[in-house]
Short mmCIF file of the C-alpha atoms (twelve columns), coordinates in Angstrom:
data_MODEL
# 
_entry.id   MODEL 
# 
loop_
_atom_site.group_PDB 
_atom_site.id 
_atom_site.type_symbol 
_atom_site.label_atom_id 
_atom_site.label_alt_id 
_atom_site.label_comp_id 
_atom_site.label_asym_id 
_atom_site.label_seq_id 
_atom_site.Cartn_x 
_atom_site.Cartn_y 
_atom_site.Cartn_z 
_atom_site.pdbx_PDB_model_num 
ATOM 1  C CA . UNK A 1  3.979   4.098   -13.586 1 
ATOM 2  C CA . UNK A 2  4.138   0.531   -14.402 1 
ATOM 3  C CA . UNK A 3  3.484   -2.548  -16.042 1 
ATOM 4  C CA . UNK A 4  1.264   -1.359  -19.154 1 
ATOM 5  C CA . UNK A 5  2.198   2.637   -18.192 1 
ATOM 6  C CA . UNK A 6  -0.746  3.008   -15.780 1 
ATOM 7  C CA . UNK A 7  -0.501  5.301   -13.232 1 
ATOM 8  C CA . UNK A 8  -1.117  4.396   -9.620  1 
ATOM 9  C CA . UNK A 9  -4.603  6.534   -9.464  1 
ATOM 10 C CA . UNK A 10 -5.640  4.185   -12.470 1 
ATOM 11 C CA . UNK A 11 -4.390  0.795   -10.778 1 
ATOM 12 C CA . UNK A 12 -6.526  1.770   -7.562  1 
ATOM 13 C CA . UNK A 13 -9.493  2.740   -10.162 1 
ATOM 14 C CA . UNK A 14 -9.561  -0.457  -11.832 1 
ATOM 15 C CA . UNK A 15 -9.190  -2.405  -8.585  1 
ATOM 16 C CA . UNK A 16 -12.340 -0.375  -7.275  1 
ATOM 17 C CA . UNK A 17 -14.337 -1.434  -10.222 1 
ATOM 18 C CA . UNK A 18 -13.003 -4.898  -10.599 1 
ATOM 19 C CA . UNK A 19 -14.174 -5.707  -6.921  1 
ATOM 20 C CA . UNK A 20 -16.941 -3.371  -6.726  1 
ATOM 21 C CA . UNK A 21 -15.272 -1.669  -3.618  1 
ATOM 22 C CA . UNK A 22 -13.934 -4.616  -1.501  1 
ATOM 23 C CA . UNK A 23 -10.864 -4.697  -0.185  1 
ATOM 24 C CA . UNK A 24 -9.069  -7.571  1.676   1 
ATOM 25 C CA . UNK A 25 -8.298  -7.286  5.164   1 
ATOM 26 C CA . UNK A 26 -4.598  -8.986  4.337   1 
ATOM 27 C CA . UNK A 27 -2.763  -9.354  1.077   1 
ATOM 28 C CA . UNK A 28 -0.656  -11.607 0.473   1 
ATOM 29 C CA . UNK A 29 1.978   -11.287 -1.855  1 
ATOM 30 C CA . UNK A 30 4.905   -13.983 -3.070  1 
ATOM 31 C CA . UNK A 31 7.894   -11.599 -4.196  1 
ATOM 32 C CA . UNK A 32 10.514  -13.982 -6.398  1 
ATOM 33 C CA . UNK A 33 12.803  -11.906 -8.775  1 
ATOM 34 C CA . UNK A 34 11.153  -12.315 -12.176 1 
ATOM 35 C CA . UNK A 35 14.174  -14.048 -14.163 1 
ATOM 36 C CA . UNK A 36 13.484  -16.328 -11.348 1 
ATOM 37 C CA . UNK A 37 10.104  -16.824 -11.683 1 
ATOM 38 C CA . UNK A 38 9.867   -17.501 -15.080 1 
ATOM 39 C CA . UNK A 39 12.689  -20.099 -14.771 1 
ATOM 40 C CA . UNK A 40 10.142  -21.769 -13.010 1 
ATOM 41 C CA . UNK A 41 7.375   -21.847 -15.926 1 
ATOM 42 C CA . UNK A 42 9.952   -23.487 -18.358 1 
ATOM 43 C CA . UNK A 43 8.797   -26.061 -19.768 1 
ATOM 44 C CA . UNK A 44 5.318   -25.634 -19.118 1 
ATOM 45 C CA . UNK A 45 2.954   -26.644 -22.351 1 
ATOM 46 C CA . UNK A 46 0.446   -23.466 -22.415 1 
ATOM 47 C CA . UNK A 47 1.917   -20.245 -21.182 1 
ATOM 48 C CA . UNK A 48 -0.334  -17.433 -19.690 1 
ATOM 49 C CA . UNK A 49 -0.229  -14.348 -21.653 1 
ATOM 50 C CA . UNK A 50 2.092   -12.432 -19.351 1 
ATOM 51 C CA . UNK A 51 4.269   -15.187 -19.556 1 
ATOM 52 C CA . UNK A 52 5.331   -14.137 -23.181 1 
ATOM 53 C CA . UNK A 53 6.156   -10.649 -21.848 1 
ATOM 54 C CA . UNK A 54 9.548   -9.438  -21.502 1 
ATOM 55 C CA . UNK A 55 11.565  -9.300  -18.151 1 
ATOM 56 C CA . UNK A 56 11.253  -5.699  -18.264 1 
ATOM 57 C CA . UNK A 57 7.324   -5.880  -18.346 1 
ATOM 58 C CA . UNK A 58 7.731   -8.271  -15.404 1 
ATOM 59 C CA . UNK A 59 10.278  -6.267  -13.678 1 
ATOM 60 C CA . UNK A 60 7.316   -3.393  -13.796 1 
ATOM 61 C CA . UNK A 61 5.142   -5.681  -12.269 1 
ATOM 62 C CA . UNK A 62 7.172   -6.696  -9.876  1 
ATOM 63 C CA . UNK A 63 7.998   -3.158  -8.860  1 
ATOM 64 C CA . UNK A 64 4.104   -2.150  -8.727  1 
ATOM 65 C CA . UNK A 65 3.240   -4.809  -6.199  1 
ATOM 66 C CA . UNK A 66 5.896   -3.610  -4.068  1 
ATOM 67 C CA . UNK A 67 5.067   -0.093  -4.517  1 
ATOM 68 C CA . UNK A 68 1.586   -1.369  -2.756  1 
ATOM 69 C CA . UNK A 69 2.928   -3.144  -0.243  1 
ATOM 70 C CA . UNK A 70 5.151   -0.217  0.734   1 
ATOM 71 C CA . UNK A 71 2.544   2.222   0.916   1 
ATOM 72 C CA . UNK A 72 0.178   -0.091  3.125   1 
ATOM 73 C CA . UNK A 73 2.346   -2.265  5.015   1 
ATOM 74 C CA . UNK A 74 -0.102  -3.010  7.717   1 
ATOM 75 C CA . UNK A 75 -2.448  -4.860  5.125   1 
ATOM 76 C CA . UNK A 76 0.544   -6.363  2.951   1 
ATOM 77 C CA . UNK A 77 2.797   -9.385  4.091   1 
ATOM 78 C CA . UNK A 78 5.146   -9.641  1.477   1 
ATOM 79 C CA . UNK A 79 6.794   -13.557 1.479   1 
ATOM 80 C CA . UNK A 80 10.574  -14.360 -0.008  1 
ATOM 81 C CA . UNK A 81 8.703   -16.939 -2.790  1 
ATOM 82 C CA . UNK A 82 12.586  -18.269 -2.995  1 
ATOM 83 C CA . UNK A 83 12.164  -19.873 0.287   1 
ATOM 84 C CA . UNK A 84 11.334  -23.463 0.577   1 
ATOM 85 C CA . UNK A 85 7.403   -24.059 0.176   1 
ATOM 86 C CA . UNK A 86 7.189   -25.297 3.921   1 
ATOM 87 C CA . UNK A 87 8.791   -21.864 5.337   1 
ATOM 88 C CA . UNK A 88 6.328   -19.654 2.974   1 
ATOM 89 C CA . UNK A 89 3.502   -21.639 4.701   1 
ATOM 90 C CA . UNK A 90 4.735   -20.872 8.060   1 
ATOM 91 C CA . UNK A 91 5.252   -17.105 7.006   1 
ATOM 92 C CA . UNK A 92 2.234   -16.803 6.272   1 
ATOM 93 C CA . UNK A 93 0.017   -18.866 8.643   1 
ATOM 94 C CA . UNK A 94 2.239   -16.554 11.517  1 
ATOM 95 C CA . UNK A 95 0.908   -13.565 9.962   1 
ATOM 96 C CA . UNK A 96 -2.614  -14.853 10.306  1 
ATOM 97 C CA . UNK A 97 -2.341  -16.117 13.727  1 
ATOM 98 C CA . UNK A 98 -1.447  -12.589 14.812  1 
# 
């Protein structure tokens, strides 16, 4: 389970409904440790709600997403977010010119 204690069979339920059924060909995910992250939405003016969550609820998150990725790595390109903005956009246009 994670995040808000949903189970993985719930995640994939709600994604269903949310997109009526689509599913991307490619996901894309930006993986940055989430004490790292939110050091980078300090001193922002209006925080998004999961913003004022606690680093466990992002930890959870964090851990979710790469549960995904893990159990379809053939649709999933998981990107070091740490890395310099130029080498993410390299990372990822590679992926797409495969």
């Amino acid at each position: 389970m994670h995040a808000r204690g949903l189970d993985d069979a719930s995640v994939r339920a709600a994604n269903t409904i949310a997109t009526g059924g689509l599913e991307p060909d490619l996901v894309v995910y930006l993986d940055i440790a989430p004490e790292a992250g939110l050091k980078r939405k300090l001193g922002e003016t209006e925080a998004i709600r999961t913003g004022l969550e606690g680093i466990d609820f992002h930890r959870k998150v964090r851990e979710g997403y790469l549960a995904q990725a893990a159990a379809d790595p053939a649709r999933w390109l998981v990107v070091d977010a740490t890395l310099s903005r130029e080498q993410v956009v390299e990372r990822i246009w590679a992926e797409l010119d495969r």
